[in-house]
Structure formats: C-alpha cells, structure tokens
N, CA, C and O atoms as a GROMACS GRO file, in nm:
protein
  192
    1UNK      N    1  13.139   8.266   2.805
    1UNK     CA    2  13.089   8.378   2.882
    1UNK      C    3  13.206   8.432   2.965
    1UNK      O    4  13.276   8.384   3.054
    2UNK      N    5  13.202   8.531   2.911
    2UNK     CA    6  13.343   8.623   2.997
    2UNK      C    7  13.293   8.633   3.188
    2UNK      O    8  13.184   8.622   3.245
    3UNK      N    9  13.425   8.658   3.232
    3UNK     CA   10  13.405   8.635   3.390
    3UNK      C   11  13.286   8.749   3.448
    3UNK      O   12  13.190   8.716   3.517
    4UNK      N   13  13.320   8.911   3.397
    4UNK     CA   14  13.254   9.008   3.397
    4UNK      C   15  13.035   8.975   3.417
    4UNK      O   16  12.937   8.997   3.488
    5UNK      N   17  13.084   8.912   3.292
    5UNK     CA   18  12.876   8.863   3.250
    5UNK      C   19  12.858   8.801   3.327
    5UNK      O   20  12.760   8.838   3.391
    6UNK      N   21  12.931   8.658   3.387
    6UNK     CA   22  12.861   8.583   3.447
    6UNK      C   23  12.841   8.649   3.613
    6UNK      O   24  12.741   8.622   3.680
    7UNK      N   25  12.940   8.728   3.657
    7UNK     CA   26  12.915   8.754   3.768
    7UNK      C   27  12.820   8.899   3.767
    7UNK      O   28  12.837   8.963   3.871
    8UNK      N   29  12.732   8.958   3.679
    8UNK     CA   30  12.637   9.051   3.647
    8UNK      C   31  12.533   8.950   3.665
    8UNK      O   32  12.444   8.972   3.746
    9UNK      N   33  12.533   8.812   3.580
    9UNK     CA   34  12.416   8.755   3.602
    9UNK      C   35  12.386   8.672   3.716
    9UNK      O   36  12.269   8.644   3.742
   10UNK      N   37  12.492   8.627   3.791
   10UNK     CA   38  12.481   8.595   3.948
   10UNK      C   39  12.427   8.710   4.015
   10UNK      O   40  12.353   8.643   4.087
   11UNK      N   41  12.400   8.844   4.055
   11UNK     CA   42  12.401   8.937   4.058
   11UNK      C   43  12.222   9.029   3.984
   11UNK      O   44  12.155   9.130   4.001
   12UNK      N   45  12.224   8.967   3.946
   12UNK     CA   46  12.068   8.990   3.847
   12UNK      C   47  11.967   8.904   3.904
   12UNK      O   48  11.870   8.949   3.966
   13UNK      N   49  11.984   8.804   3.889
   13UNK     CA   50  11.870   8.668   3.892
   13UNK      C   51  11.816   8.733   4.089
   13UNK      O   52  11.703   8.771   4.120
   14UNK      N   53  11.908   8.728   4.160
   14UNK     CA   54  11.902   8.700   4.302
   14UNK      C   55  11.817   8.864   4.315
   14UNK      O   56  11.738   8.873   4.408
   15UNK      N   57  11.837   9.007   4.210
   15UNK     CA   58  11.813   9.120   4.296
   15UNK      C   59  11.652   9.132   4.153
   15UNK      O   60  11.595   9.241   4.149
   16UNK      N   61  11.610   9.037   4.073
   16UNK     CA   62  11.474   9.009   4.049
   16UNK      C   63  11.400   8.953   4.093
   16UNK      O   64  11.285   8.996   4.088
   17UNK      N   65  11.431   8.822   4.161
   17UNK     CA   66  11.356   8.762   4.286
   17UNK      C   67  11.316   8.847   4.414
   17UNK      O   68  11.221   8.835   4.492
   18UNK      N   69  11.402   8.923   4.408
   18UNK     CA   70  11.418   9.016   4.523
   18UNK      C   71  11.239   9.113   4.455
   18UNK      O   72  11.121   9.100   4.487
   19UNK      N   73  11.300   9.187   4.373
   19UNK     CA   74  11.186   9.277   4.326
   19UNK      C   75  11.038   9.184   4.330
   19UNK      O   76  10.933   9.208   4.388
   20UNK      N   77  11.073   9.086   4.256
   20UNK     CA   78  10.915   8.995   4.279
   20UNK      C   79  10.848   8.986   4.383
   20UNK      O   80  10.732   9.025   4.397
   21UNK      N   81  10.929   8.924   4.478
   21UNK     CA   82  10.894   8.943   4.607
   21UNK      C   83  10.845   9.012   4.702
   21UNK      O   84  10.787   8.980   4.805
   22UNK      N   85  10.902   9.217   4.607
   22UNK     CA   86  10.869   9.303   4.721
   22UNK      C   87  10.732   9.300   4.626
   22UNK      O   88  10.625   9.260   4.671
   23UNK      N   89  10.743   9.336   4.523
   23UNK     CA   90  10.640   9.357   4.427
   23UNK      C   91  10.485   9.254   4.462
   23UNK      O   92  10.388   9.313   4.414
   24UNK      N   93  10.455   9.148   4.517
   24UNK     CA   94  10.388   9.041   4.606
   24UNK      C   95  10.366   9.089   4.701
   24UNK      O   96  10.251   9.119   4.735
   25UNK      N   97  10.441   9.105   4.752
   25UNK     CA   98  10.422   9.199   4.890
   25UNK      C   99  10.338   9.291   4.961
   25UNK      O  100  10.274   9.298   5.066
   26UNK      N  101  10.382   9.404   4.788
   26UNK     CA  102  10.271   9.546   4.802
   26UNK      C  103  10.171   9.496   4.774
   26UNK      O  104  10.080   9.533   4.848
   27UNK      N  105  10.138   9.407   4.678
   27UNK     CA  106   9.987   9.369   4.637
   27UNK      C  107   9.905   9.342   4.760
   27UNK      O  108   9.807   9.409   4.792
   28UNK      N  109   9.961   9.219   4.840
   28UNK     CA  110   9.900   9.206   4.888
   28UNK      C  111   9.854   9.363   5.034
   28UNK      O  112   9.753   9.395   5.097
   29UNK      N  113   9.944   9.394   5.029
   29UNK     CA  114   9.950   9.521   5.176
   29UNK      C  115   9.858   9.645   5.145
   29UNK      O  116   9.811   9.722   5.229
   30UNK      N  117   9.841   9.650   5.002
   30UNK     CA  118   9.718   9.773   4.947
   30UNK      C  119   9.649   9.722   4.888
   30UNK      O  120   9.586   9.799   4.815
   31UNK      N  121   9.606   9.555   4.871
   31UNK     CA  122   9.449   9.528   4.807
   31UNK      C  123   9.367   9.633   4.911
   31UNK      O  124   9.409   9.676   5.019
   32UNK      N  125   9.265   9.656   4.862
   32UNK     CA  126   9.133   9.658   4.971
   32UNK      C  127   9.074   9.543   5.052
   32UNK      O  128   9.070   9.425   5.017
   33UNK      N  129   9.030   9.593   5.159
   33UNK     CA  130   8.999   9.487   5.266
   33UNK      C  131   8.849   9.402   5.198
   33UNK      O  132   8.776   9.437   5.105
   34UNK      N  133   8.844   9.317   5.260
   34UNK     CA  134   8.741   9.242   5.180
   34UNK      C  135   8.611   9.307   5.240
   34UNK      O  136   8.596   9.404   5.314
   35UNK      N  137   8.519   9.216   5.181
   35UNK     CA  138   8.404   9.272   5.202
   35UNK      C  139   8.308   9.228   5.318
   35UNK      O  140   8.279   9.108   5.308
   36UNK      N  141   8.265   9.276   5.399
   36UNK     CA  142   8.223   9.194   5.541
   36UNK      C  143   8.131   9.131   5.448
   36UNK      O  144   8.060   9.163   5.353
   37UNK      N  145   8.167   9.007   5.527
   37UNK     CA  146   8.036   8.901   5.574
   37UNK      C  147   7.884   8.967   5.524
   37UNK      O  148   7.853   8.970   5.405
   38UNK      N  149   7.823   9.002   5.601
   38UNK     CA  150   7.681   9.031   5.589
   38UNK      C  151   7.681   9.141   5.438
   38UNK      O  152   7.571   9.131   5.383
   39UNK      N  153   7.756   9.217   5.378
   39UNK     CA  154   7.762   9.263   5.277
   39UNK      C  155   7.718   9.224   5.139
   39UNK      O  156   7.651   9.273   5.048
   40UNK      N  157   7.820   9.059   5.177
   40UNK     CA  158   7.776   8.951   5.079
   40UNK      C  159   7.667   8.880   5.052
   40UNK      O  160   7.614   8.874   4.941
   41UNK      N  161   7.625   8.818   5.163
   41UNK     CA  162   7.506   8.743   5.221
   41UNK      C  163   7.388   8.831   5.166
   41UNK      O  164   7.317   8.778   5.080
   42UNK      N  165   7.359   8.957   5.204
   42UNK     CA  166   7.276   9.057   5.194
   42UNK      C  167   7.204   9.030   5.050
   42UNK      O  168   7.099   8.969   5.070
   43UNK      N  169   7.222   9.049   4.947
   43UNK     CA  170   7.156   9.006   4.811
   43UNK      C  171   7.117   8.867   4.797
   43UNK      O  172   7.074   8.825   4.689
   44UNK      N  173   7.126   8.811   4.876
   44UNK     CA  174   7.102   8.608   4.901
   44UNK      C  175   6.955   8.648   4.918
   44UNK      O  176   6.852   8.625   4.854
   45UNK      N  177   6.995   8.745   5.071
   45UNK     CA  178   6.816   8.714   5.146
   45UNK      C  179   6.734   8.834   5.096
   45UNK      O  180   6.631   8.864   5.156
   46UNK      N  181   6.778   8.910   4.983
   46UNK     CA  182   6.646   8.993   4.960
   46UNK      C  183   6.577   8.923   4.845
   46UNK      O  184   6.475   8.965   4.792
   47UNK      N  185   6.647   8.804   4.808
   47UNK     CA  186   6.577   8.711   4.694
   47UNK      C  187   6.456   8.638   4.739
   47UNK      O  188   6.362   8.602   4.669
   48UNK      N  189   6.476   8.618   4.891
   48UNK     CA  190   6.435   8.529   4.980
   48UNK      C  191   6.254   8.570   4.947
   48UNK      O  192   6.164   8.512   5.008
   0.00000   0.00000   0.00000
C-alpha cells in the first residue's frame, strides 16, 4: 500500500464515524415525541 492510500484511509475511517455519529444524532433530534401516557393507556380502559 503506497504512502498516499494509506494516509486517505487514516483519513476516511475517522470522517465515517464522524458521519455515523452525526447521522444518530439527527435520528434521534427529529423522531417524534412519544406518545403521552394516557394516550396509550386509553384503549386498555375502553375494553374495561
């Protein structure tokens, strides 16, 4: 492996972790908020 490649792939690995990371990130920062409590519950007790 010529000097060139290996220091592209030192250089690669570290700025895809990077992307993963931001990419994790957004997921979590624009899911939708969950669903309240009583929202859920609600179809329990009209079985009731």
């Amino acid at each position: 492996m010529m000097r060139p490649h290996r220091l592209a792939h030192r250089a690669l690995w570290p700025l895809l972790g990077l992307l993963i990371a931001f990419g994790f990130l957004l997921a979590l920062a624009l899911r939708p908020p969950p669903e309240p409590l009583d929202a859920r519950t609600a179809p329990m007790e009209q079985r009731k």
